[in-house]
C-alpha positions in Angstrom: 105.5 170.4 43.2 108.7 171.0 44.0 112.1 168.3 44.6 114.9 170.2 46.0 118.2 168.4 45.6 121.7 169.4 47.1 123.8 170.7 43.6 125.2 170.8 41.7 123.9 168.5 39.0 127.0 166.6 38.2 127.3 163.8 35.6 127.7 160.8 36.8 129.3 157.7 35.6 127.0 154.8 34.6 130.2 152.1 34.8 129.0 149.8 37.6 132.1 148.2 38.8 133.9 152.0 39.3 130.9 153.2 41.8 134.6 152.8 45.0 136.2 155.9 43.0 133.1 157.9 43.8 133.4 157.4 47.4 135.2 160.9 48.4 134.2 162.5 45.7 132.1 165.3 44.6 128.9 162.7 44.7 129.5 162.2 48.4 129.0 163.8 51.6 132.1 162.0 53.2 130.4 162.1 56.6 133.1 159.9 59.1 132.3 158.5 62.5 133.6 159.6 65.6 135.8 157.2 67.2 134.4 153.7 67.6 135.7 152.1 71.2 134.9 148.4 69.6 136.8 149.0 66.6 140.3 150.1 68.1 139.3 153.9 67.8 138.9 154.3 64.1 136.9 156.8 62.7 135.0 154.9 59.3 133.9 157.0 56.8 130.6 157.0 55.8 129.8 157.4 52.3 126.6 159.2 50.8 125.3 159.7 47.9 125.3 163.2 47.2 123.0 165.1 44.2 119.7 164.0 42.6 119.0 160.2 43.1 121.2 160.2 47.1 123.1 157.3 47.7 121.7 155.5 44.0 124.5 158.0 42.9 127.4 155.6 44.3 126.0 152.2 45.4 126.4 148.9 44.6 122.9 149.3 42.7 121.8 145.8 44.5 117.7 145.0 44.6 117.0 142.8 47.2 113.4 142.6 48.3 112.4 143.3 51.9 111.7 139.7 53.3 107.9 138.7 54.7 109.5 139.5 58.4 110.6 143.0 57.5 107.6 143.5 55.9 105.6 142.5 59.2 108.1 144.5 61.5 107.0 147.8 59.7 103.5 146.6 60.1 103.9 146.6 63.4 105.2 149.9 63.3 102.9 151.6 61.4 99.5 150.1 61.9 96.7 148.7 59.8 98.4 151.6 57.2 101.2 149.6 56.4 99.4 146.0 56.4 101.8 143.3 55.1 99.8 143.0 52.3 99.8 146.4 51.4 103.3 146.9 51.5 103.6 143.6 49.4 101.5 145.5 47.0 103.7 149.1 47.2 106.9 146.5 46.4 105.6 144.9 42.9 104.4 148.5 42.0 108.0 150.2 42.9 109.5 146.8 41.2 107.4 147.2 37.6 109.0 150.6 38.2 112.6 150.1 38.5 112.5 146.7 36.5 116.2 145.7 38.2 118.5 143.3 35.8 119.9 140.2 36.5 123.9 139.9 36.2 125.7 140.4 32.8 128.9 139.5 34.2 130.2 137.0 36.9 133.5 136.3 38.5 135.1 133.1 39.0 135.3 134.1 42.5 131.4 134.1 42.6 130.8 131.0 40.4 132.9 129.3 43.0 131.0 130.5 46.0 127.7 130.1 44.3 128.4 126.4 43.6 129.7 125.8 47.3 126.5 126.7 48.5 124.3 125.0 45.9 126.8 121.8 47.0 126.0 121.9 50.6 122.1 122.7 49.9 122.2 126.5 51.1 120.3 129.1 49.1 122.5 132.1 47.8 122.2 134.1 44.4 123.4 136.7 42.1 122.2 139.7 42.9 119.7 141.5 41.1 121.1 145.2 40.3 119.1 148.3 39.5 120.6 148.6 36.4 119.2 150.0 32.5 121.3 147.4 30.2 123.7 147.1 32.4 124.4 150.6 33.6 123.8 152.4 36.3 120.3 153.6 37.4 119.5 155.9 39.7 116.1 156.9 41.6 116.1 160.5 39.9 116.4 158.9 36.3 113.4 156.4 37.7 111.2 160.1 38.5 112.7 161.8 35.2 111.2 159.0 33.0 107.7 159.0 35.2 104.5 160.8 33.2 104.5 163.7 35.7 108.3 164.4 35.6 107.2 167.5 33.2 105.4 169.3 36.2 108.0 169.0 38.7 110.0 171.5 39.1 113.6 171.4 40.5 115.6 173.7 42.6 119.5 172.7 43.6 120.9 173.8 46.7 121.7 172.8 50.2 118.7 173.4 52.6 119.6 174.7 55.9 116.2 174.9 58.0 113.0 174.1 58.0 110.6 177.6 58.0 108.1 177.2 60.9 105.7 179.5 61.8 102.8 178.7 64.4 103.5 174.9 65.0 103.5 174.4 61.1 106.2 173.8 58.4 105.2 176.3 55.8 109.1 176.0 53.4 112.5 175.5 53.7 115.8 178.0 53.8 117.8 177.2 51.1 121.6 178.2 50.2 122.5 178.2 46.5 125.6 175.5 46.2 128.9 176.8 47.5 127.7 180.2 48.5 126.4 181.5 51.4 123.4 183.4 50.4 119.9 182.1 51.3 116.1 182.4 50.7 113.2 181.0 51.5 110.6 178.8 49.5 106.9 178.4 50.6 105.3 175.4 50.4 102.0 175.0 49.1 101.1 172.3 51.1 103.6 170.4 52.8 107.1 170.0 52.8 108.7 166.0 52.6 112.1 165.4 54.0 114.0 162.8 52.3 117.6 163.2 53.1 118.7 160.2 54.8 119.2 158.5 58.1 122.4 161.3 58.8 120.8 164.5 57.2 117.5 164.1 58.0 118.0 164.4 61.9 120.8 166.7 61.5 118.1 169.3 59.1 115.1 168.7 62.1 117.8 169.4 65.0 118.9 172.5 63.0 115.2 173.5 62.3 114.4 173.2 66.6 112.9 169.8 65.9 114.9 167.3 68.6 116.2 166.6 72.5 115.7 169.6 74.6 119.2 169.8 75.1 120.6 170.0 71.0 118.5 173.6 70.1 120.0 175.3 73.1 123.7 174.2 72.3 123.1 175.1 68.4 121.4 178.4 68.9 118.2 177.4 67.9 114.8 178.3 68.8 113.0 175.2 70.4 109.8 174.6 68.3 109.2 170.9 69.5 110.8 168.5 71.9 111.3 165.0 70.1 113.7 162.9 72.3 114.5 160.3 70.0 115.6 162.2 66.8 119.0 161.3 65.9 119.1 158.0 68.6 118.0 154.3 67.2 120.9 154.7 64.7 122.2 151.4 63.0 123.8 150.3 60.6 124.9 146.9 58.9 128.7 146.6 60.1 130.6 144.1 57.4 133.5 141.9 58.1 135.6 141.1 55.1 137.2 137.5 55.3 139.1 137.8 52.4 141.1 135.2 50.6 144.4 135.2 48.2 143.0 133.6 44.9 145.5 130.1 43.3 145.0 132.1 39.9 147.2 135.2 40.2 144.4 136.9 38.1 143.1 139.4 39.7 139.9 141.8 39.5 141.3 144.6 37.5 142.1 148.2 39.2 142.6 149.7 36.2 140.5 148.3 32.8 142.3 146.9 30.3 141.7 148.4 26.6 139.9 144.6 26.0 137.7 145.5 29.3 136.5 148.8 28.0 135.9 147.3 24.5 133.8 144.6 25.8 131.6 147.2 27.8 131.3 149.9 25.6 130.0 147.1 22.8 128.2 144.7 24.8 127.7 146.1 28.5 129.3 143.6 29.7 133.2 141.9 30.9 134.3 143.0 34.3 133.2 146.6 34.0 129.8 144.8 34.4 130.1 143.7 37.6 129.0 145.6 40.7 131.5 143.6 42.8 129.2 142.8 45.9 127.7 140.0 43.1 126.4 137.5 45.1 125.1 136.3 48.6 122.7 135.1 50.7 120.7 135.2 54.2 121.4 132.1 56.8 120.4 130.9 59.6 123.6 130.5 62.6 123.5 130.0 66.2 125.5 131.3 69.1 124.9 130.5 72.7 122.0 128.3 71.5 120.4 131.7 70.1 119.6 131.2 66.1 120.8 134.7 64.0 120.5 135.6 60.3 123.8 137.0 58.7 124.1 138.2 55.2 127.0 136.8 53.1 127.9 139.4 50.2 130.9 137.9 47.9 133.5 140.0 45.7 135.9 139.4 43.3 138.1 141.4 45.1 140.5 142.1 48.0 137.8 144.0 49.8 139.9 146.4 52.0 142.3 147.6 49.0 140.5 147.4 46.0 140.6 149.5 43.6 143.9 150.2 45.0 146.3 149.3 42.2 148.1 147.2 45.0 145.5 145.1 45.8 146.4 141.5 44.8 144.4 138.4 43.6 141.6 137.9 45.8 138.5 136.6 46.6 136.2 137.8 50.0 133.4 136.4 51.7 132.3 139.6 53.8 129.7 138.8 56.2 127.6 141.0 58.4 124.4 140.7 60.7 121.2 141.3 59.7 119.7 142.4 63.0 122.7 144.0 65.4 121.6 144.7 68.7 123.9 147.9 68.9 122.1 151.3 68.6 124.2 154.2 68.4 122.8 158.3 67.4 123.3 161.3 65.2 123.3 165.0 66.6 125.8 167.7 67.5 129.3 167.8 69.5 129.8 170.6 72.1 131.1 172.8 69.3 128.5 172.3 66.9 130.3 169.6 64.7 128.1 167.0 62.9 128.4 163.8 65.1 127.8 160.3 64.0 128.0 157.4 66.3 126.8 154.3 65.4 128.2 152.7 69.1 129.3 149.6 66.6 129.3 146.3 68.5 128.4 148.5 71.8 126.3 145.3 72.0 128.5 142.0 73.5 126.3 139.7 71.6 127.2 141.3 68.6 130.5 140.4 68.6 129.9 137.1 69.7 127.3 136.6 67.0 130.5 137.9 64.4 132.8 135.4 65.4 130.6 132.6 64.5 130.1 134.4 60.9 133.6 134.7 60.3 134.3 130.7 61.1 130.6 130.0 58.8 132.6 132.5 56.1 135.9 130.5 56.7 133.6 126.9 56.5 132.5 128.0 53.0 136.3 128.6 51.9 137.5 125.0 53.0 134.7 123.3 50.4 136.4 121.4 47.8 134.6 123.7 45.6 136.3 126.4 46.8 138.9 125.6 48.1 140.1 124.7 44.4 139.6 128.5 43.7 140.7 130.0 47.5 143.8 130.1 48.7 145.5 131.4 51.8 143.5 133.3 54.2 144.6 136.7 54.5 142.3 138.2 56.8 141.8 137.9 59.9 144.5 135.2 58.7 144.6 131.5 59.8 146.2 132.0 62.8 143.5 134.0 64.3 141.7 131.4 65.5 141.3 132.5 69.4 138.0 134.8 70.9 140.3 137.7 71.8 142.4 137.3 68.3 139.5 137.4 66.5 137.5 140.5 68.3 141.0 142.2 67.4 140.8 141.4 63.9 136.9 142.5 63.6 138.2 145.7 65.5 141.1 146.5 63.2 139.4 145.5 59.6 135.3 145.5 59.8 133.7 148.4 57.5 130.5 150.0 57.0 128.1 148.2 54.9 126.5 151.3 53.9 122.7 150.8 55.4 122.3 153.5 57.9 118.4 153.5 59.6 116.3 154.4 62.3 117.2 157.7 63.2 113.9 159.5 62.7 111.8 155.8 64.4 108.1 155.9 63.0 105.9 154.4 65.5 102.7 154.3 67.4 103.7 155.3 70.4 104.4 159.0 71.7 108.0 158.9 71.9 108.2 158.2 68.0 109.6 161.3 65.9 107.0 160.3 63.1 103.6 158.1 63.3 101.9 156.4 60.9 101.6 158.8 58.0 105.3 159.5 58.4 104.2 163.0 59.7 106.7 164.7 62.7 105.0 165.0 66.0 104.2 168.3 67.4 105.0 169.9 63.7 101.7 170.1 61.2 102.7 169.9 57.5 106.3 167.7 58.0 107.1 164.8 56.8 109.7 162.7 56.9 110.2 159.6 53.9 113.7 157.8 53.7 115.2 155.2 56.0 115.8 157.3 58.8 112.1 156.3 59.6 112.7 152.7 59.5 112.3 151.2 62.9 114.2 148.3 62.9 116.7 147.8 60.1 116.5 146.1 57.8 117.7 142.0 57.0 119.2 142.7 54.0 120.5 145.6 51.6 117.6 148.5 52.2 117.3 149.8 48.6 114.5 148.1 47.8 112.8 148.4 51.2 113.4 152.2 51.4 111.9 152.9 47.7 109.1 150.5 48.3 108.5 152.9 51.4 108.5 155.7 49.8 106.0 154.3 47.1 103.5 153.6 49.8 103.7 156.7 51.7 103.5 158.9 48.6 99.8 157.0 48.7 99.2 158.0 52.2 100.2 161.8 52.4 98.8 162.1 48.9 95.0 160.9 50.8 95.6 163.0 53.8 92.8 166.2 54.2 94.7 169.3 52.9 
C-alpha cells in the first residue's frame, strides 16, 4: 500500500493554542472564496490543512462525536452498510484509537460561560481535544503508531490526475513538490481519494470525472458525466458575538516567559488551550420552526486574535448546525479554482442567525456573566434592528472550517459515490473524506469524518478484487 501526501514533510508545531499562525502558512492551501453576495462581497479565506494528517495539521483538534441523528442521516444515505449501529460501532473503535484528552487548561472566559449555562439548566462542555498530553495530534501520527505503519509506503507530491484507462482508475499522475515534472504510479488494486471537500472535486474534474460542461472548459477528456461533483457544498458559517472582558487581562498574543515555562514543564497554562474550549448544541426557534445552533466560546477577541492588538475579550460565536444554503466547487472561465459556498443564499438562514446572535447576547446578560462580560463589541448594542443585524452578520461572520458534501454518497443515480464510497461510472475509485458526506454535519466533523473513514476501510477492504 501506498498513502500519497502533498510535500513536503514539514514539522509542525504541537503548541495547541498557536494552530491561527498556521493559517497562511506553509501547512495550508489558503484556498479563498469568491465573492459572497450575503456577506457584503468578501472573499473568506478558507484554511486547509496541508501535508500528512490534512486539516489535523492546523485545527482546533476538537472531538465531538457525530450525534444519534447524524448517525441516522448517513444511514439513510448509505443503506443497510452504514446501519446506525454499525457506525456506532466504527466510532468507539476510531475513539480507542485516537483516545482524545479532556482540557488541561481553562479560561475564566469559559468558566464563566460554562457556569451560565449549568445556572439556567442548559447542557454545554469543555471540549474534548485530540490531543497526546496535551499536544497536538494529528491523524498521520494516529497511522504512524498503527501495527501496519511498517508496510506502508509513502510518496510526497502533489497529484494532478487520476490515470484512467478503459472505464477504470488503474494510478495517479503525480508532480514531485514545487517542480513541474511528473510520473505515473500504478495501482495494484484501487486507488482512494482523500483530499477534502475542495480537492477532492477539483482532482475528479481535472481527471474527466464531473458536469459535462467543466472537462470541455479545462481541456480534459470526458471519461464520466457526474452532475453533482463539486455542488451540495456547505459549510458551518460562524458569527462571532464578541465581548470586552471587566478584567483588562487578556488571552496572550504573544506568551509570556511564565507561559512557556508552565507548558514546556507541565503541558499546561494558556499554551494549553485550543481557544474554541467550550460549547454546546441547542435547541431555538424562528417563525415557530425549532433549529439546533452550536455555541463554541473563546478566550479571545475572535476576529483579531492573535493580532497583538486584540484587546481583552471574551466571544460567544455561534453558528447553525444544519444551513439550508448549498453553494459548489469547480472551475471559472479561465480555469481558476472556484469555491462558492453561496453563504446564507438561503433567507431562513439569516433569519435563523439573528435569533442566535440575541440567544448568544441572552447568555452574556446572566449575572454569571455578566460579572465577567462587559461591553458588547460586536455586532455592538446598538445593533439591535433586522437590517442592522444582517449588516453586521454580513460584514463580520467567518468560516467555521467544516466544508462537506461536495462528492454526495447516495443511493440514488445522481450520487458521485454509492454505498461503498466507489465513483459512479469509474471501476476502482474511491472517494473517503467529507466531501462524501451528504448532509453536514451538527457539530465539528473531525470525529464524524475519521469514524467514516474507519468504516469504509471495512467495506472496500471486503469488496471482490
Amino acid at each position: 500500500m501506498a498513502i500519497v501526501e502533498a510535500g513536503p514533510d514539514l514539522p509542525i508545531d504541537r503548541t495547541p493554542a498557536l494552530y491561527p499562525h498556521f493559517f497562511g502558512s506553509s501547512h495550508d492551501w489558503d484556498f479563498e472564496t469568491v465573492p459572497q453576495a450575503h456577506l457584503a462581497n468578501r472573499r473568506i479565506r478558507w484554511p486547509r490543512g496541508r501535508g500528512p494528517g490534512g486539516s489535523t495539521r492546523i485545527n482546533a483538534m476538537i472531538w465531538y462525536p457525530p450525534s444519534d441523528a447524524d448517525l441516522a442521516r448517513l444511514s439513510i444515505a448509505g443503506g443497510p452498510e452504514w446501519a446506525s449501529d454499525a457506525l456506532a460501532s466504527s466510532l468507539a473503535e476510531v475513539t480507542d484509537w485516537v483516545r482524545p484528552e479532556p482540557a488541561r487548561w481553562t479560561s475564566d472566559a469559559t468558566l464563566h460561560f460554562l457556569a451560565t449555562t449549568k445556572s439556567l439548566g442548559l447542557h454545554a462542555k469543555l471540549f474534548s481535544r485530540m490531543t497526546r498530553d496535551g499536544l497536538r495530534r494529528t491523524a498521520a501520527d494516529l497511522l504512524s503508531e498503527s501495527v501496519a505503519a511498517s508496510s506502508i509506503t509513502r510518496l510526497y507530491g502533489d497529484v494532478q490526475k487520476i490515470c484512467i484507462e478503459s472505464g477504470c482508475a488503474v494510478g495517479i499522475e503525480l508532480a514531485a513538490s514545487g517542480t513541474a515534472e511528473r510520473e505515473s504510479i500504478r495501482a495494484h488494486r484501487a486507488v482512494i481519494i482523500c483530499t477534502g471537500a475542495v480537492a477532492t472535486p477539483l482532482l475528479l474534474m481535472r481527471s474527466g470525472i464531473g458536469p459535462r460542461d467543466v472537462p470541455k472548459a479545462n481541456d480534459v477528456e470526458r471519461v464520466a458525466v457526474a452532475q453533482e461533483v463539486g455542488s451540495n457544498l456547505c459549510d458551518h458559517l460562524i458569527m462571532p458575538v464578541v465581548f470586552a472582558t471587566r478584567s483588562q487581562s487578556r488571552f496572550p498574543t504573544s506568551p509570556s516567559s511564565d507561559d512557556i515555562a508552565q507548558f514546556r514543564i507541565a503541558n499546561t497554562g494558556p499554551l494549553a488551550s485550543n481557544l474554541a474550549e467550550a460549547g454546546g448544541v441547542f435547541s431555538l426557534r424562528h417563525n415557530d420552526e425549532a433549529f439546533l445552533v452550536q455555541v463554541h466560546v473563546t478566550p479571545t477577541h475572535y476576529l483579531l486574535h492573535p493580532d497583538d492588538r486584540a484587546p481583552a475579550a471574551m466571544t460567544i460565536g455561534v453558528n447553525l448546525c444544519h444551513p439550508r444554503s448549498r453553494g459548489r466547487i469547480g472551475f471559472n472561465d479561465v480555469r481558476q479554482t472556484s469555491v462558492d459556498p453561496a453563504y446564507l443564499c438561503d433567507a431562513s438562514d439569516q433569519g435563523k442567525l439573528i435569533v442566535a446572535i440575541e440567544f448568544a447576547r441572552s447568555l452574556a446578560q446572566q449575572p454569571t456573566l455578566s460579572s465577567f462580560a462587559g461591553e458588547e463589541l460586536i455586532p455592538g448594542k446598538k445593533r439591535n434592528d433586522y437590517d442592522s443585524l444582517i449588516r453586521s452578520i454580513a460584514r463580520f461572520s467567518q468560516t467555521l472550517y467544516h466544508p462537506t458534501g461536495t462528492c454526495r454518497m447516495g443511493l440514488d443515480s445522481n450520487s458521485v459515490v454509492n454505498e461503498n464510497l466507489a465513483v459512479r461510472g469509474v471501476a476502482g475509485l474511491h472517494v473517503v473524506d467529507a466531501s462524501v458526506l451528504p448532509t453536514i454535519p451538527a457539530v465539528n466533523p473531525n470525529a464524524t469524518v475519521m469514524m467514516l473513514a474507519m468504516h469504509a476501510a471495512k467495506l472496500i477492504a471486503s469488496l471482490p478484487l
